[in-house]
N, CA, C and O atoms as a GROMACS GRO file, in nm:
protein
  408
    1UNK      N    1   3.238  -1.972   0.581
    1UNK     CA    2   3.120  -2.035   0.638
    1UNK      C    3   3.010  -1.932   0.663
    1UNK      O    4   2.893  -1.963   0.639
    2UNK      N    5   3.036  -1.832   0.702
    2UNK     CA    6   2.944  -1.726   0.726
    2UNK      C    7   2.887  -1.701   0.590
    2UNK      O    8   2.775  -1.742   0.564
    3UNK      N    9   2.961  -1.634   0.500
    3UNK     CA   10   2.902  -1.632   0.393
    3UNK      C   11   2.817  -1.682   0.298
    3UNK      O   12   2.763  -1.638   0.197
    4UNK      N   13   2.819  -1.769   0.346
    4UNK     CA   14   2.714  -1.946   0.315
    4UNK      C   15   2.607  -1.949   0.349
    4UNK      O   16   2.509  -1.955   0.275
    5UNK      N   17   2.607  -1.943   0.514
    5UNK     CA   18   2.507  -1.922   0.602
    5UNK      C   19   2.422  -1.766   0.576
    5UNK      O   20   2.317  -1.744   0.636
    6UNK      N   21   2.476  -1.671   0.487
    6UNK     CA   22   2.448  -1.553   0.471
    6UNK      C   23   2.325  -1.562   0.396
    6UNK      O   24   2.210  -1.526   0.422
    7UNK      N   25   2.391  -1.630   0.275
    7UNK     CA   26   2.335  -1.646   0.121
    7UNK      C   27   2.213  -1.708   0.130
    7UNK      O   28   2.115  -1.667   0.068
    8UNK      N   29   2.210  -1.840   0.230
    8UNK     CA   30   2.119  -1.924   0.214
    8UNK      C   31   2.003  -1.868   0.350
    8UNK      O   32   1.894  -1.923   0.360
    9UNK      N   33   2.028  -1.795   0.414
    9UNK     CA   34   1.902  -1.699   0.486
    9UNK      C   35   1.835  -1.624   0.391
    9UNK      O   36   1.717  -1.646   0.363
   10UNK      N   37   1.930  -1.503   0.318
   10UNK     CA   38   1.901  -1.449   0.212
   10UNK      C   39   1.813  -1.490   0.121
   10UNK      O   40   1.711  -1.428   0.090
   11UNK      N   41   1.860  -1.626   0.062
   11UNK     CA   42   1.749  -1.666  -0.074
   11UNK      C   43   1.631  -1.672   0.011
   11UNK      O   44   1.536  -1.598  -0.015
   12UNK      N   45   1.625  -1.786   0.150
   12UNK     CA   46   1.519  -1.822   0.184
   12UNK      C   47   1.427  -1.680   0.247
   12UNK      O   48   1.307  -1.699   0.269
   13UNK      N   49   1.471  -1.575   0.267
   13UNK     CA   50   1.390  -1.453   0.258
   13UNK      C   51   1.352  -1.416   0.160
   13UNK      O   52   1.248  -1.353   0.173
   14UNK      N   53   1.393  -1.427   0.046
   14UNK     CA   54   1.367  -1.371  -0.051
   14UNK      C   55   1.256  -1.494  -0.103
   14UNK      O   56   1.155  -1.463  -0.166
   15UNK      N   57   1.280  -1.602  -0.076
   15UNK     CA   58   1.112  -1.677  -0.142
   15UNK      C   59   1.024  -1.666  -0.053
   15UNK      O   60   0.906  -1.676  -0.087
   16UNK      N   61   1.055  -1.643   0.071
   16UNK     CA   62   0.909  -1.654   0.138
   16UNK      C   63   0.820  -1.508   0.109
   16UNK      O   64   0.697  -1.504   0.099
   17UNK      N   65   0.905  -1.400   0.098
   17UNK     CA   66   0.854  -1.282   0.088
   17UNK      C   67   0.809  -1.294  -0.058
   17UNK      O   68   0.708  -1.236  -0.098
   18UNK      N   69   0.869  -1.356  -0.119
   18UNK     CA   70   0.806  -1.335  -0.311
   18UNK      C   71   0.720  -1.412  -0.348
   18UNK      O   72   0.629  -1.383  -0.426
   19UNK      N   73   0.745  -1.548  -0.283
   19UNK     CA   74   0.621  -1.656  -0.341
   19UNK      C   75   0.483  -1.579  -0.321
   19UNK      O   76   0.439  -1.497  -0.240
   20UNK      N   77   0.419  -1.670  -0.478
   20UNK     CA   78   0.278  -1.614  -0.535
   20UNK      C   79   0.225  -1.767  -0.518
   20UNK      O   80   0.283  -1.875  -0.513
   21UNK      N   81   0.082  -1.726  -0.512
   21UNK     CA   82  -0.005  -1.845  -0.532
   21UNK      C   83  -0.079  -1.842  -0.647
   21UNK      O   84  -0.136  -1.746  -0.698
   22UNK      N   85  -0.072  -1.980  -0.690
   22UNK     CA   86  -0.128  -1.983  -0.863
   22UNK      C   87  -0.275  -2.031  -0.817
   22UNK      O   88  -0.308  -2.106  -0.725
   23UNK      N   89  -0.367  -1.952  -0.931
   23UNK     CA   90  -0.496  -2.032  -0.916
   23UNK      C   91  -0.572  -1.984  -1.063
   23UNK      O   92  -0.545  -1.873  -1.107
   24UNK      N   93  -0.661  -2.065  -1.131
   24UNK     CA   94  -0.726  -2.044  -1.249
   24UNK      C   95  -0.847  -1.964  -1.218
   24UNK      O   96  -0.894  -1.936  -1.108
   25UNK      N   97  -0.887  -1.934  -1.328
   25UNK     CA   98  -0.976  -1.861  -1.326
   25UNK      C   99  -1.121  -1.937  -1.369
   25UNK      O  100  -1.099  -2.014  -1.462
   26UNK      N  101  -1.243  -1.938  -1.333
   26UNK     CA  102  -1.318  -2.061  -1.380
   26UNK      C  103  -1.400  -1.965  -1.522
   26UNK      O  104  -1.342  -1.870  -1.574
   27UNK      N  105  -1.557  -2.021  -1.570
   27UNK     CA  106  -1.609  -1.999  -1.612
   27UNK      C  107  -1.683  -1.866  -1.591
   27UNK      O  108  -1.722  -1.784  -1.673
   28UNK      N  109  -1.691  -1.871  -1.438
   28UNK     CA  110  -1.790  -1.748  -1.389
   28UNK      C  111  -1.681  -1.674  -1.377
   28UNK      O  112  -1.731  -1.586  -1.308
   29UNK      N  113  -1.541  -1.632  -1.395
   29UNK     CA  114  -1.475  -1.545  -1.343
   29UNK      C  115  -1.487  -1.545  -1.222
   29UNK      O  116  -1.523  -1.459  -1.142
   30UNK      N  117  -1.440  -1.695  -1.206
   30UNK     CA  118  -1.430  -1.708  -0.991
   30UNK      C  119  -1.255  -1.776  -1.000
   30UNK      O  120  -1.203  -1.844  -1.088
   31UNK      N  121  -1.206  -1.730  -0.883
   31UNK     CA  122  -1.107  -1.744  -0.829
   31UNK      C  123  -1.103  -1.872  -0.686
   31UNK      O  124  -1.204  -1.885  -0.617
   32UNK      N  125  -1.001  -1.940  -0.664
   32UNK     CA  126  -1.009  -2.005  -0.498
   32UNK      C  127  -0.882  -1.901  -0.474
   32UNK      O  128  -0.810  -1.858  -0.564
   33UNK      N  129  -0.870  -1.872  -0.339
   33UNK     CA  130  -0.759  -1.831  -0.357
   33UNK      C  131  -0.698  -1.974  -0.263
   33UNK      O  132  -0.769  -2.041  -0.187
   34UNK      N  133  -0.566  -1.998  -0.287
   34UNK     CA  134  -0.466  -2.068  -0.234
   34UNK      C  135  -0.428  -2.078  -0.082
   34UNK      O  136  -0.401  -1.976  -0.019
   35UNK      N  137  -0.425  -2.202  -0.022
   35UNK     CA  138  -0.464  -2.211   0.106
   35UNK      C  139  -0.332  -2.132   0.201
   35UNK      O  140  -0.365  -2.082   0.308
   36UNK      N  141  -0.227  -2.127   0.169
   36UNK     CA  142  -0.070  -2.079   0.205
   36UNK      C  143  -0.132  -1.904   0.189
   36UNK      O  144  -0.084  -1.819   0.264
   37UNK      N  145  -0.203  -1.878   0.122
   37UNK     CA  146  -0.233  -1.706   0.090
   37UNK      C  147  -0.345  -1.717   0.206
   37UNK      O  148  -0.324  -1.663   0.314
   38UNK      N  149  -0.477  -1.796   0.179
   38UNK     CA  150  -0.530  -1.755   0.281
   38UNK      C  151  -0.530  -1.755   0.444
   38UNK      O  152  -0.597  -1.685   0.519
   39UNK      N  153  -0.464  -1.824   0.465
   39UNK     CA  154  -0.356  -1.854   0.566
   39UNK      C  155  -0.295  -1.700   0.608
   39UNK      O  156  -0.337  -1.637   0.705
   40UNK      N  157  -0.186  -1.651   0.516
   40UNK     CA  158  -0.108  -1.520   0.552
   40UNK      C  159  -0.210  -1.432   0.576
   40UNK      O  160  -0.216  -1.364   0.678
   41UNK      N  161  -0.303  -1.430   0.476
   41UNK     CA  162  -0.401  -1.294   0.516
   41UNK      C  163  -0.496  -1.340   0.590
   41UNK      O  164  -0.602  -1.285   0.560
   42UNK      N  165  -0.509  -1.429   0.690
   42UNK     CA  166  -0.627  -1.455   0.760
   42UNK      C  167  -0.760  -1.432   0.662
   42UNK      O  168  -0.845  -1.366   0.721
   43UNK      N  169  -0.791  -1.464   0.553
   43UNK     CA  170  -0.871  -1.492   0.480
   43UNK      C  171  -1.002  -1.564   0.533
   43UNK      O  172  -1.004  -1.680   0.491
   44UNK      N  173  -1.103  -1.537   0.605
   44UNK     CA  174  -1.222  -1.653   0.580
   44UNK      C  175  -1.340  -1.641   0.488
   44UNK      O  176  -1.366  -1.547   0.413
   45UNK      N  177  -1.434  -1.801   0.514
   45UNK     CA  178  -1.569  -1.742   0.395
   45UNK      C  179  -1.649  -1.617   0.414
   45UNK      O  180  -1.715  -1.608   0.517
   46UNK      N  181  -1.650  -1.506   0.312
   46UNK     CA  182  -1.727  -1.452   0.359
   46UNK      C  183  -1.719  -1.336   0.366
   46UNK      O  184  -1.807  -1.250   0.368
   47UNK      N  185  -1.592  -1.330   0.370
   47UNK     CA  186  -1.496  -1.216   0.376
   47UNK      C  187  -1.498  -1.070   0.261
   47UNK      O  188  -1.491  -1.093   0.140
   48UNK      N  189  -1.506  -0.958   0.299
   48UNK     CA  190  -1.480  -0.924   0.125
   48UNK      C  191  -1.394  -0.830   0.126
   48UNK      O  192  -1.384  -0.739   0.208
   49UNK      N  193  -1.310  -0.857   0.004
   49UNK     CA  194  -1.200  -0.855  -0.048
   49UNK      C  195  -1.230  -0.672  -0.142
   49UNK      O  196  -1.334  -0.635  -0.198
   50UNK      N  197  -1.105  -0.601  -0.128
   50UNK     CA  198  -1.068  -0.501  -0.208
   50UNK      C  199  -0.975  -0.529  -0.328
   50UNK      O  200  -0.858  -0.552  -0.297
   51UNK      N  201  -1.004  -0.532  -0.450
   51UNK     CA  202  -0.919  -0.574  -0.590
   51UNK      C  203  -0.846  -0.414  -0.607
   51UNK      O  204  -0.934  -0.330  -0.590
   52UNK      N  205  -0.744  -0.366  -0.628
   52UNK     CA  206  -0.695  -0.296  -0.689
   52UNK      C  207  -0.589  -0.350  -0.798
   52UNK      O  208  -0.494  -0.426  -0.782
   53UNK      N  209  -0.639  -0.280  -0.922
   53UNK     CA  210  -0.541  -0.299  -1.046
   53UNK      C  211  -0.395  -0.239  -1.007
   53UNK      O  212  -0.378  -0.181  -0.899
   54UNK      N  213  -0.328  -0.250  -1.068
   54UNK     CA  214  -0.167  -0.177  -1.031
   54UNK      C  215  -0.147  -0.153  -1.200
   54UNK      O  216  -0.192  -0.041  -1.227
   55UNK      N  217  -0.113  -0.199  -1.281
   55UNK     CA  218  -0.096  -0.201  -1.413
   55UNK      C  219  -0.184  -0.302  -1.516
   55UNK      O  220  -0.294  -0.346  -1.483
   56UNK      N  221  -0.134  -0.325  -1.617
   56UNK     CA  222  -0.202  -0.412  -1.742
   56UNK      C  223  -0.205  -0.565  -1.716
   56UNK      O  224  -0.295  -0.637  -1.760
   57UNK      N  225  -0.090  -0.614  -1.633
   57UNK     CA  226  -0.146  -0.738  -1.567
   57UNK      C  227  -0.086  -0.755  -1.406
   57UNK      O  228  -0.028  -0.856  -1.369
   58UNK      N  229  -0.103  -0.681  -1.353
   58UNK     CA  230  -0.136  -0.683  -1.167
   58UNK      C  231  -0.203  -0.641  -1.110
   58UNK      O  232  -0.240  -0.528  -1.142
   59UNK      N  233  -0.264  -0.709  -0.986
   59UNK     CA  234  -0.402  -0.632  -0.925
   59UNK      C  235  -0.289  -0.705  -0.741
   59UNK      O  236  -0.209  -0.794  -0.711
   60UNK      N  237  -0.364  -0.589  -0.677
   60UNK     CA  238  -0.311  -0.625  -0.509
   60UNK      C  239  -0.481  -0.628  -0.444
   60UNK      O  240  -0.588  -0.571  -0.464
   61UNK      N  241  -0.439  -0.705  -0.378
   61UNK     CA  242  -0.548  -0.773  -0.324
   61UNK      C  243  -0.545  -0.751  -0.162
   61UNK      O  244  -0.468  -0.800  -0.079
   62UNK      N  245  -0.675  -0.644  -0.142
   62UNK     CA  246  -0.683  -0.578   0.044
   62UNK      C  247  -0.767  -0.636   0.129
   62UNK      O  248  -0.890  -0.635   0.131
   63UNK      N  249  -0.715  -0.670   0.174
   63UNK     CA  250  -0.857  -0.722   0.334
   63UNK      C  251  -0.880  -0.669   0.359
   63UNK      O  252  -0.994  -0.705   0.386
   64UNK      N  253  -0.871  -0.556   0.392
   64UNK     CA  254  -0.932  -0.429   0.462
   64UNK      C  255  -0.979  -0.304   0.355
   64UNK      O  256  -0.883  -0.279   0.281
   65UNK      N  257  -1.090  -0.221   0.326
   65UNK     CA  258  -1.133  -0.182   0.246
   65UNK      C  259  -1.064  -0.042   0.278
   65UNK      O  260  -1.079   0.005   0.390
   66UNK      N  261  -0.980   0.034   0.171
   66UNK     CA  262  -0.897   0.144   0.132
   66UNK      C  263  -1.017   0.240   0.100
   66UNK      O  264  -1.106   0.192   0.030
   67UNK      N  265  -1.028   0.352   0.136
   67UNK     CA  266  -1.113   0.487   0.123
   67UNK      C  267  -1.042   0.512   0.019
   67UNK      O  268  -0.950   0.440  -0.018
   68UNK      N  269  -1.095   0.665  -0.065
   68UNK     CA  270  -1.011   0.728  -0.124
   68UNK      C  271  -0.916   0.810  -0.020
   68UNK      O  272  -0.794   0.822  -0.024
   69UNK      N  273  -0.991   0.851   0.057
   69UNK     CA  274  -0.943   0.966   0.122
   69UNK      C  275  -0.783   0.920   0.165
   69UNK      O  276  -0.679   0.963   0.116
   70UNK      N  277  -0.804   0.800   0.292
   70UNK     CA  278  -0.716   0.719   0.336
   70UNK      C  279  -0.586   0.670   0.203
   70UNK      O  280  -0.477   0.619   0.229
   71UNK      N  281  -0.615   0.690   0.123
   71UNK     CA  282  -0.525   0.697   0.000
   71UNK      C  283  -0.394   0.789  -0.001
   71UNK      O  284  -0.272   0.776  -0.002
   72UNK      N  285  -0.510   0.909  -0.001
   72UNK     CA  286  -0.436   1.062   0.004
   72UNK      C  287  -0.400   1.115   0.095
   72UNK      O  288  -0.362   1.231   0.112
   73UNK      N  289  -0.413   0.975   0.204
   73UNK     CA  290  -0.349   1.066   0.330
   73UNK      C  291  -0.197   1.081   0.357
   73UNK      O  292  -0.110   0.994   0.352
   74UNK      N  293  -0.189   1.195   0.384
   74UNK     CA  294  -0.011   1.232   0.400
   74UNK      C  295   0.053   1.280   0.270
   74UNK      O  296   0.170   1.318   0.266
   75UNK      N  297  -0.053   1.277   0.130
   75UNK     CA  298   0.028   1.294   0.040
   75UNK      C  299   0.059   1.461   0.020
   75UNK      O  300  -0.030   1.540   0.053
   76UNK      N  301   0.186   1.511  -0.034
   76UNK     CA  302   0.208   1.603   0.010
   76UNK      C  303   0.270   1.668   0.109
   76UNK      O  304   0.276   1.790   0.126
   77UNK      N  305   0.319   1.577   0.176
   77UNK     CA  306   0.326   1.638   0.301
   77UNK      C  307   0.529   1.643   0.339
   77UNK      O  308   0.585   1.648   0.449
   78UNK      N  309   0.572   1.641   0.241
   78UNK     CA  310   0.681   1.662   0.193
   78UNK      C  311   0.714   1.847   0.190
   78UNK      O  312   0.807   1.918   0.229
   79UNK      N  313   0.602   1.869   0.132
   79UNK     CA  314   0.629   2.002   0.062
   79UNK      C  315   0.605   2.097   0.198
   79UNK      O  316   0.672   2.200   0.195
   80UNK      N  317   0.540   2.084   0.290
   80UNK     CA  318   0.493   2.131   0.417
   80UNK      C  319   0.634   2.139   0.442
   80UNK      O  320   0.693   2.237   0.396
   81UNK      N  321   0.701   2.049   0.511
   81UNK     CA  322   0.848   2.028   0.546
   81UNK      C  323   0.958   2.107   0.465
   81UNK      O  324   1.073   2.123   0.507
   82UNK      N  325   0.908   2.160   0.334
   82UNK     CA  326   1.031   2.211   0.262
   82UNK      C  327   0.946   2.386   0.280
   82UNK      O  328   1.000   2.472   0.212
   83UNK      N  329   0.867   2.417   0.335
   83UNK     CA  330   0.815   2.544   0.367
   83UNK      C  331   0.838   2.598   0.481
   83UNK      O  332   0.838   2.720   0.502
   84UNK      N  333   0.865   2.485   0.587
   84UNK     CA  334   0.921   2.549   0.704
   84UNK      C  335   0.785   2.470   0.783
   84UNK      O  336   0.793   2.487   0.905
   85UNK      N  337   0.700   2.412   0.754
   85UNK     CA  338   0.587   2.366   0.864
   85UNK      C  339   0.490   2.452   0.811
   85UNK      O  340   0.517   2.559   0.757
   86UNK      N  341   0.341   2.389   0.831
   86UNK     CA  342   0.218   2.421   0.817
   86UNK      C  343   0.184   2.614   0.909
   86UNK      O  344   0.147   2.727   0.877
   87UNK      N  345   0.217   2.556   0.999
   87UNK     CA  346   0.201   2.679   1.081
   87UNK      C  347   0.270   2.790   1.074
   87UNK      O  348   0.210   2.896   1.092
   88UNK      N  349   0.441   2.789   1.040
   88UNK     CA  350   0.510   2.894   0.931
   88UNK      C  351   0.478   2.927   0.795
   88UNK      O  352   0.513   3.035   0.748
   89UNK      N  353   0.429   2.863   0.746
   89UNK     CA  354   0.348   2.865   0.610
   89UNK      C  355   0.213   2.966   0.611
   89UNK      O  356   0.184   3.050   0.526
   90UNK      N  357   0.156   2.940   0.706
   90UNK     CA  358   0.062   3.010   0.739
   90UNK      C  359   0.064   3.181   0.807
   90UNK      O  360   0.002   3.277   0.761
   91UNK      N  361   0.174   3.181   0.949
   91UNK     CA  362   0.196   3.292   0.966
   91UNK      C  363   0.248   3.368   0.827
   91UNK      O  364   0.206   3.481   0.802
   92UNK      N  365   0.314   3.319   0.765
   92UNK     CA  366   0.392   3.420   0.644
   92UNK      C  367   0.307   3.457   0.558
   92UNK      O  368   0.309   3.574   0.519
   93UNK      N  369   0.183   3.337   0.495
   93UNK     CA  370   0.096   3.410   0.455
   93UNK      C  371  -0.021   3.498   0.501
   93UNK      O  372  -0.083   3.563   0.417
   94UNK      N  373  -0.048   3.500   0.604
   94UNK     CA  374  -0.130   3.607   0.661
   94UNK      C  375  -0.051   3.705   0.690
   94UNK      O  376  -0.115   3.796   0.743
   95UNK      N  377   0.090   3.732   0.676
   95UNK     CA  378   0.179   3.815   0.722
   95UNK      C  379   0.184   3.929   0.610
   95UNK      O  380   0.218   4.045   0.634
   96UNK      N  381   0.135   3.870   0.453
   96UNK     CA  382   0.129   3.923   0.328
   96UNK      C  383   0.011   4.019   0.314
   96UNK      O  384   0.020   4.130   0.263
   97UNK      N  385  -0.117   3.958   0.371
   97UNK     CA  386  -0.229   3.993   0.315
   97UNK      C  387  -0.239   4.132   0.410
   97UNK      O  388  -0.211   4.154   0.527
   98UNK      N  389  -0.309   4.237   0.268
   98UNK     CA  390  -0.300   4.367   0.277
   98UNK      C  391  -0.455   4.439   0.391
   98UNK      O  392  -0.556   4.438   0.320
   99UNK      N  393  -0.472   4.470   0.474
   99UNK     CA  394  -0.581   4.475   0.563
   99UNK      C  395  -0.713   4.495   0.491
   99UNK      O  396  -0.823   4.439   0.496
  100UNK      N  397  -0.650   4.614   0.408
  100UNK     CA  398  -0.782   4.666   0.294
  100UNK      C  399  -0.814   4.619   0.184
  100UNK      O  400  -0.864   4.687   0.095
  101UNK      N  401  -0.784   4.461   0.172
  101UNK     CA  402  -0.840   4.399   0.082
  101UNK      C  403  -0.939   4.290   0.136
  101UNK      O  404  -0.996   4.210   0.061
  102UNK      N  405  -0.951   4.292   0.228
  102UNK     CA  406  -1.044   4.204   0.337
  102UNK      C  407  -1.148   4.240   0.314
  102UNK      O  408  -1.244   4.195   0.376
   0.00000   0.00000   0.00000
């Protein structure tokens, strides 16, 4: 019985999180978007929307407008951690540099 009850939470997570909303595309290259989408994203008129492509046929769609910068933030920041920290990184290299080349 559990296992039942498992499966069928499961699927139903798995459609609410996956369902897409279908909508055509008109003449002008206008879109509606779908009332269940605008709904999730608090969508109103008026609003404007960030398109990013992902590949050859997906685009994600932002309510909130993405910088570049805000992109790149944190990227990298892996390698900091495999150096010992920004600030060990730093003492060691000023620890190198020769006085009389200043």
């Amino acid at each position: 019985m559990g296992f039942i009850i498992h499966i069928a939470i499961r699927l139903t997570f798995l459609y609410t999180v996956r369902r897409m909303g279908k909508t055509t595309v008109s003449t002008k290259y206008q879109i509606v978007i779908p009332k269940d989408v605008r709904k999730q994203l608090d969508i109103s008129p008026g609003m404007e929307l960030c398109i990013e492509v992902v590949d050859g046929d997906r685009a994600v769609v932002h309510t909130k407008e993405v910088s570049a910068v805000q992109a790149l933030k944190g990227l990298g920041k892996e390698t900091w951690k495999t150096l010992g920290g920004g600030d060990h990184y730093l003492k060691h290299e000023r620890s190198t540099w020769d006085a009389s080349s200043v």
